[in-house]
PDB file with SEQRES, HELIX, SHEET and CRYST1 records, atoms N, CA, C and O in Angstrom:
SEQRES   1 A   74  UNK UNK UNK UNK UNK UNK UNK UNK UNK UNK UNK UNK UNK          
SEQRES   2 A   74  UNK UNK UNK UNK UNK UNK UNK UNK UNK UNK UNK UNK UNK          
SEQRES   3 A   74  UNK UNK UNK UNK UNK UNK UNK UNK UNK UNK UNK UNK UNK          
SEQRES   4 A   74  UNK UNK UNK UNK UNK UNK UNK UNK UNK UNK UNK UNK UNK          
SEQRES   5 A   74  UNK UNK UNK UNK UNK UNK UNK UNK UNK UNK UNK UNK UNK          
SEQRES   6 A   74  UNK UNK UNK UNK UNK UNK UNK UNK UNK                          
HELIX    1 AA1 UNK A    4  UNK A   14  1                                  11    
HELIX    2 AA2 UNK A   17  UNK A   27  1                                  11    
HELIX    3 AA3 UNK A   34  UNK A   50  1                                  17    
HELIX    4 AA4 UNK A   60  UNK A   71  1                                  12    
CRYST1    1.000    1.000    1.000  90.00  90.00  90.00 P 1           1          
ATOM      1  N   UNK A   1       9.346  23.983 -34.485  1.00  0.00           N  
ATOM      2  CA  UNK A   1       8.404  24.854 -33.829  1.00  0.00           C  
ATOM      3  C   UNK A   1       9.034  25.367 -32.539  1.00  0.00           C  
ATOM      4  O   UNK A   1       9.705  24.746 -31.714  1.00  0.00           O  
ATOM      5  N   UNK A   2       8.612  26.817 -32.562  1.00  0.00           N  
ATOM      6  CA  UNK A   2       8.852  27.257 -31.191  1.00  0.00           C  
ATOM      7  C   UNK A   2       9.091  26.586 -29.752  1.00  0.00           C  
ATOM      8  O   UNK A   2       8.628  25.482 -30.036  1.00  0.00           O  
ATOM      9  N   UNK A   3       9.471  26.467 -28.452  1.00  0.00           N  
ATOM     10  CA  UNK A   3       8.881  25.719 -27.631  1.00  0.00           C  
ATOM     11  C   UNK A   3       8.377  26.652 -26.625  1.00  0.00           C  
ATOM     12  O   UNK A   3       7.960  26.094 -25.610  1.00  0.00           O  
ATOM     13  N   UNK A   4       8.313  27.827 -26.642  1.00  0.00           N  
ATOM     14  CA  UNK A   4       7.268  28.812 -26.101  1.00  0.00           C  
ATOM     15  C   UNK A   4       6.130  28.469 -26.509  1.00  0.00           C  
ATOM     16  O   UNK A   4       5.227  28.068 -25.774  1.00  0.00           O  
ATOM     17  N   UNK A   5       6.046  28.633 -28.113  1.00  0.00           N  
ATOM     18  CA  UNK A   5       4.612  28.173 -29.008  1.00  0.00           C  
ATOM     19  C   UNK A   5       3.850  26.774 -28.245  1.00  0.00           C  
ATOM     20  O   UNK A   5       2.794  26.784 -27.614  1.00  0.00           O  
ATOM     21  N   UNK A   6       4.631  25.749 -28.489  1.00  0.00           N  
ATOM     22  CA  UNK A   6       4.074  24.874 -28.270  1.00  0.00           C  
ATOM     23  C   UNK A   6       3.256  25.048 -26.916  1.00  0.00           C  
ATOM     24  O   UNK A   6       2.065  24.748 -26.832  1.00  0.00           O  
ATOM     25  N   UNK A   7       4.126  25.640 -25.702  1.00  0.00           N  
ATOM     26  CA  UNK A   7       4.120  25.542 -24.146  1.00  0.00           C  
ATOM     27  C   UNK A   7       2.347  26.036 -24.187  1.00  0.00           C  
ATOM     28  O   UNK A   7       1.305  25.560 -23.736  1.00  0.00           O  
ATOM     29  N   UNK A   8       2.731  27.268 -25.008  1.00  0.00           N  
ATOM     30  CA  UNK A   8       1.307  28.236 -24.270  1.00  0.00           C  
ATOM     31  C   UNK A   8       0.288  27.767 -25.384  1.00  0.00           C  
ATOM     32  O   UNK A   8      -0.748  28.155 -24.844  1.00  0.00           O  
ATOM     33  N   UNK A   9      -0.095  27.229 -26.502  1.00  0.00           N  
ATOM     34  CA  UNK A   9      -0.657  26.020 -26.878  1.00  0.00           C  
ATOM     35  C   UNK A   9      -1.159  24.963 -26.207  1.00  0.00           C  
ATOM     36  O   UNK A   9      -2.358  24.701 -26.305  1.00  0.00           O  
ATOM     37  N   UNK A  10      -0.348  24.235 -25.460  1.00  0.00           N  
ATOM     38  CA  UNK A  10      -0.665  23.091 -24.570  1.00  0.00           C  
ATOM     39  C   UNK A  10      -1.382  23.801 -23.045  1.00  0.00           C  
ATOM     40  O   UNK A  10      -2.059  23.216 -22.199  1.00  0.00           O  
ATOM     41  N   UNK A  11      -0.912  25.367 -23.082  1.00  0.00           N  
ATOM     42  CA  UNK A  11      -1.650  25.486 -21.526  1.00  0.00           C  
ATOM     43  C   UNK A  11      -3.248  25.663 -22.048  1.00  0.00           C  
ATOM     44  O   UNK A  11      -4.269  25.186 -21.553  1.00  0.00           O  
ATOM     45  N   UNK A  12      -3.067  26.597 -23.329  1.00  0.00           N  
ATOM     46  CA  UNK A  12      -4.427  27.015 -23.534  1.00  0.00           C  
ATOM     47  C   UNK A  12      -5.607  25.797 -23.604  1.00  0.00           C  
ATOM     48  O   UNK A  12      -6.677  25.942 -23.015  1.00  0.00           O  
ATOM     49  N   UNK A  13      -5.219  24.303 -24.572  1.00  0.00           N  
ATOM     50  CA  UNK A  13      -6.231  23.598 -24.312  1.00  0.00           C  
ATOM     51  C   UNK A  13      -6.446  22.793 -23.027  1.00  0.00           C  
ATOM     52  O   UNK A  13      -7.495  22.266 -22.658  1.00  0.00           O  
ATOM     53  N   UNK A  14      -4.867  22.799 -22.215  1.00  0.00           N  
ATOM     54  CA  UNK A  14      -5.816  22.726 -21.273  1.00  0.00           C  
ATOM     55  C   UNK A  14      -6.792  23.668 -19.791  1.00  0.00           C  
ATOM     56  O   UNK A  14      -7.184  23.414 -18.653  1.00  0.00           O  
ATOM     57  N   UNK A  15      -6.796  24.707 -20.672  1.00  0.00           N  
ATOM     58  CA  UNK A  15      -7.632  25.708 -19.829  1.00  0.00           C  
ATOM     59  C   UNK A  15      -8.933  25.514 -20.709  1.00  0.00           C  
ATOM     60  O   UNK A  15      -9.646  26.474 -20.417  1.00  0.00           O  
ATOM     61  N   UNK A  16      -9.449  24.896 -21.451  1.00  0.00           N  
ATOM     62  CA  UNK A  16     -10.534  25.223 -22.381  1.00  0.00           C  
ATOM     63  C   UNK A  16     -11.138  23.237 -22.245  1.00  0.00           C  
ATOM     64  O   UNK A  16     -12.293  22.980 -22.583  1.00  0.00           O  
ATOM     65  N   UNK A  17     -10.231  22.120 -21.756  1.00  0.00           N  
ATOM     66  CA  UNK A  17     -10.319  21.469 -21.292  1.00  0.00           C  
ATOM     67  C   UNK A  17     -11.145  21.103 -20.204  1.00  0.00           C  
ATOM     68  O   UNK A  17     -11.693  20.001 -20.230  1.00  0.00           O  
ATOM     69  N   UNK A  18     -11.376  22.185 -18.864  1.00  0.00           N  
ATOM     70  CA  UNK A  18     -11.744  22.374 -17.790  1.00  0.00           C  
ATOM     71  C   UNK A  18     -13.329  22.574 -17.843  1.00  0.00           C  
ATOM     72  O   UNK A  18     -13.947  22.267 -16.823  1.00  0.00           O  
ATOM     73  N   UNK A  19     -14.054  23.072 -18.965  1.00  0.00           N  
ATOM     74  CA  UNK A  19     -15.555  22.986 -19.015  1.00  0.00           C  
ATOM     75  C   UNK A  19     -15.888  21.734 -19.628  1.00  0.00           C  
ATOM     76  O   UNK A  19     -16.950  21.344 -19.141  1.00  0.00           O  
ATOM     77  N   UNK A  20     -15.544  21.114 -20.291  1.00  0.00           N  
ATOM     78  CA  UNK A  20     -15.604  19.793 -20.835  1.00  0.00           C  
ATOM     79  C   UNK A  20     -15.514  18.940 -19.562  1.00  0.00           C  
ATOM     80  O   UNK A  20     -16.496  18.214 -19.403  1.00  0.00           O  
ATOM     81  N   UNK A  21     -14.627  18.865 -18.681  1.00  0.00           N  
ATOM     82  CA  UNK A  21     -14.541  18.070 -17.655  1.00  0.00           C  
ATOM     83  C   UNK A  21     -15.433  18.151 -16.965  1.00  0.00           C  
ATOM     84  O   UNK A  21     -15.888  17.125 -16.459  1.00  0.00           O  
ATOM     85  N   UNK A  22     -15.989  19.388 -16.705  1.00  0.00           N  
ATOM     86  CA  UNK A  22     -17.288  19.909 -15.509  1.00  0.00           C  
ATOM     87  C   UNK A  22     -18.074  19.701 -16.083  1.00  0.00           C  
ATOM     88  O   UNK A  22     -19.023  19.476 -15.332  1.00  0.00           O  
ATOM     89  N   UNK A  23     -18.432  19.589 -17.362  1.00  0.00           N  
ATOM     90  CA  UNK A  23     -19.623  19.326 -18.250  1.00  0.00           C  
ATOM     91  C   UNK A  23     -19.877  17.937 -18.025  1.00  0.00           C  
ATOM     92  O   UNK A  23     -21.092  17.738 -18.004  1.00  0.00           O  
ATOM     93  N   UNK A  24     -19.235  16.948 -17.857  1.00  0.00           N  
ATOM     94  CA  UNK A  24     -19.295  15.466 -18.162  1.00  0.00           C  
ATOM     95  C   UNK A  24     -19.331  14.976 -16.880  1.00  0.00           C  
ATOM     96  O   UNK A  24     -19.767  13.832 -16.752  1.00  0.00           O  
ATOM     97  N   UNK A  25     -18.934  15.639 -15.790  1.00  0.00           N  
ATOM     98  CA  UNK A  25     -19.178  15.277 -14.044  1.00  0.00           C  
ATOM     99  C   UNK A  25     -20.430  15.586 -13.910  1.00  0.00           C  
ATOM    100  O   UNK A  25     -21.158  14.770 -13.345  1.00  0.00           O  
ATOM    101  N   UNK A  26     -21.021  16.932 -14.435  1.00  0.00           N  
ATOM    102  CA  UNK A  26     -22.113  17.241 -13.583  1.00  0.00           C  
ATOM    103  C   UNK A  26     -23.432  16.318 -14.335  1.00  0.00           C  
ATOM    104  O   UNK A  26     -24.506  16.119 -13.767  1.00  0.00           O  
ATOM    105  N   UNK A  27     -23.221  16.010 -15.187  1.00  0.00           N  
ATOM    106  CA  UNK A  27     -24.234  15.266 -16.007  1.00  0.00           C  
ATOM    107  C   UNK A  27     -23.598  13.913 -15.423  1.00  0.00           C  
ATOM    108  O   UNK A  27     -24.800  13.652 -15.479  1.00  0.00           O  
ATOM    109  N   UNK A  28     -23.258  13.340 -15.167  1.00  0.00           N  
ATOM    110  CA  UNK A  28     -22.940  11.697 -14.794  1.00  0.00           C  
ATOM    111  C   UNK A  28     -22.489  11.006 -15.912  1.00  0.00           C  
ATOM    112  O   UNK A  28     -23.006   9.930 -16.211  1.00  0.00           O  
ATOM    113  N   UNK A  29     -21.515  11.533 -16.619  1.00  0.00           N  
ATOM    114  CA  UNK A  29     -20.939  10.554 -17.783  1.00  0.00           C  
ATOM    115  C   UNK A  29     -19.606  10.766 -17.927  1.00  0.00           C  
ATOM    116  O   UNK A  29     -18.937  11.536 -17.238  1.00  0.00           O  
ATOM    117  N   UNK A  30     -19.020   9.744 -19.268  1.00  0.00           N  
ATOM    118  CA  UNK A  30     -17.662   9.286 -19.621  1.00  0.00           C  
ATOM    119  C   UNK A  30     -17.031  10.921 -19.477  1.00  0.00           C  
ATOM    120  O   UNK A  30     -17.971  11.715 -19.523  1.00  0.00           O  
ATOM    121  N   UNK A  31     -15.778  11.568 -19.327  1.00  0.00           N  
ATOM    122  CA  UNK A  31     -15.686  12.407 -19.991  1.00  0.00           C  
ATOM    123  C   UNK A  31     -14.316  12.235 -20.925  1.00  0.00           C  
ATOM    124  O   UNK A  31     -13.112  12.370 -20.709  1.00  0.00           O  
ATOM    125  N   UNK A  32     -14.979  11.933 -21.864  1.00  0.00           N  
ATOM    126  CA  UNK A  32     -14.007  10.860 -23.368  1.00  0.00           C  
ATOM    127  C   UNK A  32     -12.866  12.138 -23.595  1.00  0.00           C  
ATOM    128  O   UNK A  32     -11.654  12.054 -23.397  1.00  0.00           O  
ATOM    129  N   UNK A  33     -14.020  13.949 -24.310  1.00  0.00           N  
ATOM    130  CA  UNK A  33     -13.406  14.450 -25.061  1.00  0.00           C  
ATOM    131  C   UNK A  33     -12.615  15.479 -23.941  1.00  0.00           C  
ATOM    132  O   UNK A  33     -11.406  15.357 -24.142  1.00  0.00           O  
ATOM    133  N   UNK A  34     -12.763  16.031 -23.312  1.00  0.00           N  
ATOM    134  CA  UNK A  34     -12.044  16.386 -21.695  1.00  0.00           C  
ATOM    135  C   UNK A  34     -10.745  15.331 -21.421  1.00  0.00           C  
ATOM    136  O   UNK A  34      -9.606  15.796 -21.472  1.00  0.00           O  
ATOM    137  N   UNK A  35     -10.863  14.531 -21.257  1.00  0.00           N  
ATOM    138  CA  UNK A  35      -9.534  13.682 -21.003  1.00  0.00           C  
ATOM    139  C   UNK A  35      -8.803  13.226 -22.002  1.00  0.00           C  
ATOM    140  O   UNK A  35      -7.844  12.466 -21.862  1.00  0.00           O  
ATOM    141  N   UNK A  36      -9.338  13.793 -23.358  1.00  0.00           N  
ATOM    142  CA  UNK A  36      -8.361  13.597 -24.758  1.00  0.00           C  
ATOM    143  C   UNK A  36      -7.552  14.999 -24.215  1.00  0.00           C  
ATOM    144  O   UNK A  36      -6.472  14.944 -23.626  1.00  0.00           O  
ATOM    145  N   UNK A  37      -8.192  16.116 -24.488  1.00  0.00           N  
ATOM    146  CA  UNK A  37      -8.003  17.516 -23.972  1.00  0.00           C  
ATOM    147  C   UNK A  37      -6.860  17.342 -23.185  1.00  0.00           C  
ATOM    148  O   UNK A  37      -5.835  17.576 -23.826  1.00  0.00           O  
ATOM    149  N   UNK A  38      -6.680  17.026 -22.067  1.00  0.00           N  
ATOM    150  CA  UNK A  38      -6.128  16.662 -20.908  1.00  0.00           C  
ATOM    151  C   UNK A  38      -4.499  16.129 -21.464  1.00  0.00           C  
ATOM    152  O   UNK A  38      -3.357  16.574 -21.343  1.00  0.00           O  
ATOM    153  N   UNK A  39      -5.255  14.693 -22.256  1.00  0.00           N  
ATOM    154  CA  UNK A  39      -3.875  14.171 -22.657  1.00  0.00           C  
ATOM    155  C   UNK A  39      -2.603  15.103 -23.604  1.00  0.00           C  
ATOM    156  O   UNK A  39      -1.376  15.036 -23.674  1.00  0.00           O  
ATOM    157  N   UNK A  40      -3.749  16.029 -24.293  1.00  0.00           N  
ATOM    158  CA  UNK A  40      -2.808  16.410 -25.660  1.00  0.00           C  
ATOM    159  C   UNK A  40      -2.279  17.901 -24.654  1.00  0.00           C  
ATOM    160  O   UNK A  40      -1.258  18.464 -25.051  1.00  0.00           O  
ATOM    161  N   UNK A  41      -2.786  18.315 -23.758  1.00  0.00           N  
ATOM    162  CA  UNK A  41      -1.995  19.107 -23.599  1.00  0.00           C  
ATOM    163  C   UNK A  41      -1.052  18.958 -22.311  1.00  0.00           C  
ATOM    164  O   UNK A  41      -0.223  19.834 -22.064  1.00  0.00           O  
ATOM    165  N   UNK A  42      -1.161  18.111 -21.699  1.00  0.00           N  
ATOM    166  CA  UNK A  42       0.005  17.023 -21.126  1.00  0.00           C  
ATOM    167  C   UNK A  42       1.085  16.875 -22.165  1.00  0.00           C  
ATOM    168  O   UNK A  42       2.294  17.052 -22.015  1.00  0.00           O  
ATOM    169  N   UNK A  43       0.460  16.537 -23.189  1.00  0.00           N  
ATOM    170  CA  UNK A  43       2.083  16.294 -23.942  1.00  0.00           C  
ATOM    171  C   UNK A  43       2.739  17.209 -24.740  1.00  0.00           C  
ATOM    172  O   UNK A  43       3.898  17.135 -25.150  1.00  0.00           O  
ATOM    173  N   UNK A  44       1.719  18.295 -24.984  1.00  0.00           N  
ATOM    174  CA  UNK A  44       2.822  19.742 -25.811  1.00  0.00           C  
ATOM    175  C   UNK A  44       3.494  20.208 -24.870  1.00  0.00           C  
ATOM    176  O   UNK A  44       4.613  20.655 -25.120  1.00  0.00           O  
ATOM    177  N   UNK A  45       2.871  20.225 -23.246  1.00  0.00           N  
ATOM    178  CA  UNK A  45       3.787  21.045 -22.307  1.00  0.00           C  
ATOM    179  C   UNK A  45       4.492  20.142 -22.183  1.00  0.00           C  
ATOM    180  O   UNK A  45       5.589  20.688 -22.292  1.00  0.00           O  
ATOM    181  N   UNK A  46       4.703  18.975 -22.009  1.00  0.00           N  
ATOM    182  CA  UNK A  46       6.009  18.142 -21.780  1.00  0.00           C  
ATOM    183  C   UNK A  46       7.405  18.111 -22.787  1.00  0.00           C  
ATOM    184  O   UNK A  46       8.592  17.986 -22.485  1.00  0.00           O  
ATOM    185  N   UNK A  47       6.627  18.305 -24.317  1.00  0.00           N  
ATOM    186  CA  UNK A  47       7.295  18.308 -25.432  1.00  0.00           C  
ATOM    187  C   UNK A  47       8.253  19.588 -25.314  1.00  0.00           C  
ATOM    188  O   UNK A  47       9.457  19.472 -25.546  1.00  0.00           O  
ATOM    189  N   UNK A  48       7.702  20.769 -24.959  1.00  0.00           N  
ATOM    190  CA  UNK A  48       7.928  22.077 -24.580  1.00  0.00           C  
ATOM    191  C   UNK A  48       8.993  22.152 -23.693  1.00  0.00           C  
ATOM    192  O   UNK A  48      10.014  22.816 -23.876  1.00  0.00           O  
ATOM    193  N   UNK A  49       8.646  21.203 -22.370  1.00  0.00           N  
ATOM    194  CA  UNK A  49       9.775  21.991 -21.356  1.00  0.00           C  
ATOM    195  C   UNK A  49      11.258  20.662 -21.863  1.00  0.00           C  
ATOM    196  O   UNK A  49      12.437  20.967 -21.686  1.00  0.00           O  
ATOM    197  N   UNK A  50      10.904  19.502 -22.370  1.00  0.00           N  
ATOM    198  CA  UNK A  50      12.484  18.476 -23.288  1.00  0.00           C  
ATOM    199  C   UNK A  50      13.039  19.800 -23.750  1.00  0.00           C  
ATOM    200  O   UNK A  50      14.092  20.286 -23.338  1.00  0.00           O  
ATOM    201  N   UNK A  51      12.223  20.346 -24.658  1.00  0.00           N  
ATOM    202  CA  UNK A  51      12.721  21.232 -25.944  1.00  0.00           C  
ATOM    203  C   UNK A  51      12.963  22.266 -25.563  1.00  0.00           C  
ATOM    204  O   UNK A  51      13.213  22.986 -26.529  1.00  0.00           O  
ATOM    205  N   UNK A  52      13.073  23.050 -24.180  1.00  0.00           N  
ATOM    206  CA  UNK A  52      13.812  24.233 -23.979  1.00  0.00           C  
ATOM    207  C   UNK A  52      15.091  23.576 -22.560  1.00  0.00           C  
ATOM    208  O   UNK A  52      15.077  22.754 -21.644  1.00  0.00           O  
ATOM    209  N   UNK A  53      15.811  24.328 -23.019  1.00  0.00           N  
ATOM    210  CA  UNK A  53      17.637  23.498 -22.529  1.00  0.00           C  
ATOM    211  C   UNK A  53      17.017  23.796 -20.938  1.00  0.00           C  
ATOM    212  O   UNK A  53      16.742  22.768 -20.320  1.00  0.00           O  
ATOM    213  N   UNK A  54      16.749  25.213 -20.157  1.00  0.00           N  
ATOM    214  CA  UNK A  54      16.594  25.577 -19.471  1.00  0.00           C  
ATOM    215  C   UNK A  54      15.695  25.203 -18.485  1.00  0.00           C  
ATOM    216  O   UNK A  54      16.003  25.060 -17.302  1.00  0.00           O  
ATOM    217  N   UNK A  55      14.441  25.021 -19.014  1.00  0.00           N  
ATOM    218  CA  UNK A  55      12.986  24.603 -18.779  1.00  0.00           C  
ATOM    219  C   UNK A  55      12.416  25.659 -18.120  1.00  0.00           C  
ATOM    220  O   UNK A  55      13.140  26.502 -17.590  1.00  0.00           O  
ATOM    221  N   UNK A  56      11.792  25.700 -18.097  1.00  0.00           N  
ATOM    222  CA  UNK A  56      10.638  26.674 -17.022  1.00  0.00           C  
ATOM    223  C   UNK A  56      10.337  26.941 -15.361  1.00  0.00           C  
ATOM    224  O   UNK A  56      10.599  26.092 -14.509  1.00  0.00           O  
ATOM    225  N   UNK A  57       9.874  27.973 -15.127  1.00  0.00           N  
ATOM    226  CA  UNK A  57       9.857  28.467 -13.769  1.00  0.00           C  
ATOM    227  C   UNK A  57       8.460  28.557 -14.247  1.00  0.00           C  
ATOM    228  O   UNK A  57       8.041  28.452 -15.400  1.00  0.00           O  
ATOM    229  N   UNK A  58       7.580  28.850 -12.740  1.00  0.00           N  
ATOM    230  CA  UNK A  58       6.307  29.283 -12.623  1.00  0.00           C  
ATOM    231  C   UNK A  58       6.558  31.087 -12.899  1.00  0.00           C  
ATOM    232  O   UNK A  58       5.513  31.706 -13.102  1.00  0.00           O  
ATOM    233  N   UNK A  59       7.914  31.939 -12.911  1.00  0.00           N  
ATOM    234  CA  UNK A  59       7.819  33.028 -12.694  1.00  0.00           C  
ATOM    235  C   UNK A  59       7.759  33.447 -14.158  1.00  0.00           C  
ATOM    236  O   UNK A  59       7.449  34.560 -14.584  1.00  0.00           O  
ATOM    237  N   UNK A  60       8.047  32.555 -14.734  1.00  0.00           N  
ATOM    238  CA  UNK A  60       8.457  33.197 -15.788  1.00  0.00           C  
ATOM    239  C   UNK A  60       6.989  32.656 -17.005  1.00  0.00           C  
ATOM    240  O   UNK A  60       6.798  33.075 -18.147  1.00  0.00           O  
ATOM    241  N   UNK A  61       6.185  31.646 -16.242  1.00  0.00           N  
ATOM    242  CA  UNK A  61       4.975  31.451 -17.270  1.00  0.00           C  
ATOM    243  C   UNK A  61       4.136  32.638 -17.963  1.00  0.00           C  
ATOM    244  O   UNK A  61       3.471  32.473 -18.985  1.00  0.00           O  
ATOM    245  N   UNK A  62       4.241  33.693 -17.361  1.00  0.00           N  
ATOM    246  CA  UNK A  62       3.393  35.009 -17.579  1.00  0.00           C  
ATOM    247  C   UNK A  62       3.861  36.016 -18.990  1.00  0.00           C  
ATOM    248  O   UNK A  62       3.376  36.465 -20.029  1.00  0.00           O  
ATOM    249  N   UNK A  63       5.252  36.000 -18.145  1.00  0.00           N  
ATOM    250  CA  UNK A  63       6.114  36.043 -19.868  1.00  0.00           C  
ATOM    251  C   UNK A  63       6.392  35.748 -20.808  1.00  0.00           C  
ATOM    252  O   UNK A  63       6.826  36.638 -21.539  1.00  0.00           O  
ATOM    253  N   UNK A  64       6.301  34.175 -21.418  1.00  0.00           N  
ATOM    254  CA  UNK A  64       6.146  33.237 -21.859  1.00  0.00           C  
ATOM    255  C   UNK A  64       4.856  33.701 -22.803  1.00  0.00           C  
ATOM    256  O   UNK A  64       4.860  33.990 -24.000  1.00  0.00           O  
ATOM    257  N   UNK A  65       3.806  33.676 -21.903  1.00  0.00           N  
ATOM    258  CA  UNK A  65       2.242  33.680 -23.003  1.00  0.00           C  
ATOM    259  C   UNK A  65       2.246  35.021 -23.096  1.00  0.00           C  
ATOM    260  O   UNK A  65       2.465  35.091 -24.306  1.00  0.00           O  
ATOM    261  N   UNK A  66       2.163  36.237 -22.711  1.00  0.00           N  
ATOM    262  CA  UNK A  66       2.027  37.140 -23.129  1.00  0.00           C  
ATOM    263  C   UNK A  66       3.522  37.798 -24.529  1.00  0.00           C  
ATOM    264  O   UNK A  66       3.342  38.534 -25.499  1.00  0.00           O  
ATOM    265  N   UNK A  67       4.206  37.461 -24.280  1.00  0.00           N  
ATOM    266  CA  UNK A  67       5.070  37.077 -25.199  1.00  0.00           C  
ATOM    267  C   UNK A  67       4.640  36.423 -26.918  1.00  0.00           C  
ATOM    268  O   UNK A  67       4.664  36.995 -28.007  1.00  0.00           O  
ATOM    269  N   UNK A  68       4.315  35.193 -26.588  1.00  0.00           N  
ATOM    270  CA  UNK A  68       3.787  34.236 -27.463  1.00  0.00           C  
ATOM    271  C   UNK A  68       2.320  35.170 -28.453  1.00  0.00           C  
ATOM    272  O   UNK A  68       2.141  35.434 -29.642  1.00  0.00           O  
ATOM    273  N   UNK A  69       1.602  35.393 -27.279  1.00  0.00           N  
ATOM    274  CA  UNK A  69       0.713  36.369 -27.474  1.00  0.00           C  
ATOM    275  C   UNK A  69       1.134  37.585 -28.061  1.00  0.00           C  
ATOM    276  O   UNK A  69       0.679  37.235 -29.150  1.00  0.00           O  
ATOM    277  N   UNK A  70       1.539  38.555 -28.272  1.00  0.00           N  
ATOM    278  CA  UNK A  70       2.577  39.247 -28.759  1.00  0.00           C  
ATOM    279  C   UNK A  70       3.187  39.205 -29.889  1.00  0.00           C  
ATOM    280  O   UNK A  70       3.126  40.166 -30.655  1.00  0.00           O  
ATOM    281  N   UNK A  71       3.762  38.278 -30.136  1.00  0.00           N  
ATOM    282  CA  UNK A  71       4.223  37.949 -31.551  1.00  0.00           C  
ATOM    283  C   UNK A  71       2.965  37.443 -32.340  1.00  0.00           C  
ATOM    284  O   UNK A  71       2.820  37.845 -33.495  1.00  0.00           O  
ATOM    285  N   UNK A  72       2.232  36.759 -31.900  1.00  0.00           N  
ATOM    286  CA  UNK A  72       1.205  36.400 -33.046  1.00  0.00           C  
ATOM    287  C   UNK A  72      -0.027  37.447 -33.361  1.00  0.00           C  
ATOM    288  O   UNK A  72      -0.975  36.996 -34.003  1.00  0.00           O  
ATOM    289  N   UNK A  73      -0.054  38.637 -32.998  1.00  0.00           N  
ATOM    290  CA  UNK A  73      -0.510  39.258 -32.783  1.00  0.00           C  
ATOM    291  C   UNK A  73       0.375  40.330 -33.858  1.00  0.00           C  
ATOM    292  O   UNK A  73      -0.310  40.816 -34.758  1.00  0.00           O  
ATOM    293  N   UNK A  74       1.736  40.694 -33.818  1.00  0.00           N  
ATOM    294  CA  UNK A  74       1.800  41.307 -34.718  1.00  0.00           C  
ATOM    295  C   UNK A  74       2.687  41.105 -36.055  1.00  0.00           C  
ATOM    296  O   UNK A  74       2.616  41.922 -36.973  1.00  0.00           O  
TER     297      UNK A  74                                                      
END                                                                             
């Protein structure tokens, strides 16, 4: 697999992660499925930046997903 793919994969759940977390604070409970969230995309982006020789810049994250985005798209 890609390791762009994977990267912007692992950012997306954990951007979709972030209401799950606020969901489970503001109510006063565990937040079980938020910090699964959390974990799995902790580890595609980690898997991601082993698996590219170079690794990543913050400048270049934009390019990366819209990129990624891009190809799956056409």
């Amino acid at each position: 697999m890609d390791p762009d793919l994977i990267l912007v994969i692992g950012m997306v759940i954990g951007v979709l992660s972030i209401p799950s977390l606020l969901g489970a604070y503001s109510e006063s409970r565990t937040p079980r499925a938020g910090a699964i969230m959390v974990m799995i995309a902790a580890g595609l982006i980690s898997v991601a930046i082993m698996q590219n020789p170079g690794g990543y810049t913050f400048g270049e994250l934009p390019d990366v997903f819209f990129n990624v985005v891009a190809r799956v798209l056409n």
